[in-house]
C-alpha positions in Angstrom: 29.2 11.5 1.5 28.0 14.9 3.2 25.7 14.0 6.1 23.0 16.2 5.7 22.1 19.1 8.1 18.4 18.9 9.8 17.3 21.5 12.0 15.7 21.5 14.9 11.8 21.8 13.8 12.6 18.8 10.8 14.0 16.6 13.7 10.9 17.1 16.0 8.8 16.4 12.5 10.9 13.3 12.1 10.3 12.4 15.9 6.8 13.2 15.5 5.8 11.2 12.7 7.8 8.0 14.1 5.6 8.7 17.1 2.3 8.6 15.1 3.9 5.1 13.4 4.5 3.6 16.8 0.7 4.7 18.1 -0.6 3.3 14.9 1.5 -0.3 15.2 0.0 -0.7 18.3 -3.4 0.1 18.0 -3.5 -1.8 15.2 -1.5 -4.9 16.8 -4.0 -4.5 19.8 -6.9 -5.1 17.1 -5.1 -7.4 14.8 -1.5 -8.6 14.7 -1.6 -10.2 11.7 -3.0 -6.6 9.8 -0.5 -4.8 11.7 2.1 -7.0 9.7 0.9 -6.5 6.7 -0.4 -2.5 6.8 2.8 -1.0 8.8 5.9 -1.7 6.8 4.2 -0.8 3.1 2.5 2.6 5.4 5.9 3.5 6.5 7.2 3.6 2.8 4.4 5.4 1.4 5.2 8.3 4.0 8.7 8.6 2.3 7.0 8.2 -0.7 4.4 11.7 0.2 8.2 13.5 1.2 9.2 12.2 -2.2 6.7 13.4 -3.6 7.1 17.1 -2.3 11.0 17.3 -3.7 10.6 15.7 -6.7 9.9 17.5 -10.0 8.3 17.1 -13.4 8.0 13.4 -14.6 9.5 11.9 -11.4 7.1 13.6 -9.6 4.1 11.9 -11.3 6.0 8.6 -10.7 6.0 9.2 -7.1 2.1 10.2 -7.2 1.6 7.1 -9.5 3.3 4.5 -7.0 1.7 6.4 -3.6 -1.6 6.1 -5.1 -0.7 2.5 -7.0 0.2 1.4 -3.4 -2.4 2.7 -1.3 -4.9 1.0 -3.5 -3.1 -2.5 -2.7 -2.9 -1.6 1.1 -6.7 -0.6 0.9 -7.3 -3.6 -0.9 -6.0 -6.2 1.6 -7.6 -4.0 4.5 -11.1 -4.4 3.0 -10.7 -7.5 2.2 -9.1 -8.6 5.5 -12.0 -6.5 7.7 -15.1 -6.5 5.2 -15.3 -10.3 3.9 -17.2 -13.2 5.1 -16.1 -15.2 7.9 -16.9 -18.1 10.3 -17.8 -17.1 13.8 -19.4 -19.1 16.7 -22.7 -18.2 17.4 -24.3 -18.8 20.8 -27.9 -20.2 21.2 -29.4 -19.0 24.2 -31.8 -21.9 24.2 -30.0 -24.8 24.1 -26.7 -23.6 25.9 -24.1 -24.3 23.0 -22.7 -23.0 20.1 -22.9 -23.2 16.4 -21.0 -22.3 13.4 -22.5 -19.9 11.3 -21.4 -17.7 8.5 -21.5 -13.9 9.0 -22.1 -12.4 5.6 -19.7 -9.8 4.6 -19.7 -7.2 2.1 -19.7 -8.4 -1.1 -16.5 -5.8 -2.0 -14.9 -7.5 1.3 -15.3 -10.9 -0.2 -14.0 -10.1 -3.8 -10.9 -8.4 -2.4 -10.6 -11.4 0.3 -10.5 -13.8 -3.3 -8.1 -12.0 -5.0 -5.6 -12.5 -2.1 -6.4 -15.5 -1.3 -5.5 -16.2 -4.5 -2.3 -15.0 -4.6 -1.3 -16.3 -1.7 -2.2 -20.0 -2.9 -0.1 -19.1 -6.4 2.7 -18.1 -4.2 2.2 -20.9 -2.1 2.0 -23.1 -4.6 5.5 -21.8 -6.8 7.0 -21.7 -3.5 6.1 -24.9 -1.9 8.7 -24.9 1.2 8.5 -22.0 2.6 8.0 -22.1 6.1 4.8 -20.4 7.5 6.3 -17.5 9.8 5.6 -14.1 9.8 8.4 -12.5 8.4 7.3 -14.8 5.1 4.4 -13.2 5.2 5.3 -9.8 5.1 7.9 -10.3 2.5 5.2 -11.2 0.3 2.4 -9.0 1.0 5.0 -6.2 1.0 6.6 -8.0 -2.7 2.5 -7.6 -3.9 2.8 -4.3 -2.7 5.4 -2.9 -4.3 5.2 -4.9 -7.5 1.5 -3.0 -8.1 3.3 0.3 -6.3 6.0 -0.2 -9.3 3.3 -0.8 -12.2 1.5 2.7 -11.4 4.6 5.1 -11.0 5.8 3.4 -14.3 2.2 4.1 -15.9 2.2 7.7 -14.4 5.9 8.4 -15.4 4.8 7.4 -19.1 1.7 9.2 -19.3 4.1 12.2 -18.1 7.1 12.0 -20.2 4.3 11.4 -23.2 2.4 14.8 -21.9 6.0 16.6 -22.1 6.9 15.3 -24.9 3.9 16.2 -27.0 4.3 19.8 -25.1 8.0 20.2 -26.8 6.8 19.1 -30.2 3.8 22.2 -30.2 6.0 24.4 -29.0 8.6 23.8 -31.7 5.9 23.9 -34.5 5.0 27.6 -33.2 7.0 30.2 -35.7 9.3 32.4 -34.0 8.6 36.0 -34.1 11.6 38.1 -34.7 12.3 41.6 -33.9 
């Protein structure tokens, strides 16, 4: 295999954008670890995918377009869900000294998206009863969820596309030829 030749300006890009990854990892981690795990790897893959994107042509094209946008839709999901749902916090009471627990009232998008994961993760949980509860686990399934709906849109973008050129060749072929 021929190892490919980068210049100079495609190296700094290359440097640049691992740059921008590593800013990003730890802001977020400094936020959140846990969202960190699940956001970065599946982020990282989508950026291949937008370079993807660029070189590819025709019908593999829209299956790169389908799985970037299939799989920003699952990231977004999980982020809104994670950041926007209900949760339990401890609320101080200035009157009495202590502390109770109250709900804090998400938005209701925040809590639908907070279900649906939840409720894979119990399925998963539930087919895969051992596993142990670490967070490389974790971001094997979140990133297996990912890809999986990732997967289902390129393939439903590559079909609409191959049926677009498809119906393109049989017009064209109906049209009579003009000859001179």
């Amino acid at each position: 295999m021929r190892i490919p030749r980068l210049s100079i300006g495609q190296i700094m890009l290359f440097i640049f954008v691992a740059a921008l990854n590593c800013a990003a990892w730890q802001g977020m981690a400094s936020h959140d670890k846990k969202l960190a795990y699940a956001v970065m790897p599946f982020a990282i893959v989508l950026q291949i995918v937008v370079v993807l994107i660029v070189k590819a042509r025709g019908c593999k094209r829209a299956f790169w377009i389908g799985f970037f946008l299939a799989g920003f839709l699952a990231v977004c999901s999980l982020v809104v869900g994670y950041l926007f749902s209900s949760t339990i916090a401890l609320q101080p009471d200035p009157v009495r000294g202590t502390s109770k627990i109250v709900v804090m009232k998400g938005y209701d998008i925040g809590d639908q998206m907070e279900k649906l994961w939840r409720s894979y993760f119990d399925a998963l949980s539930s087919v895969f009863p051992n596993l142990p509860n670490h967070d490389l686990v974790g971001i094997a399934a979140v990133s297996g969820a990912y890809l999986a709906t990732a997967l289902a849109g390129g393939a439903v973008t590559w079909l609409i596309a191959l049926g677009i050129e498809k119906s393109r060749r049989s017009h064209t072929d109906d049209i009579p030829k003009i000859s001179s």
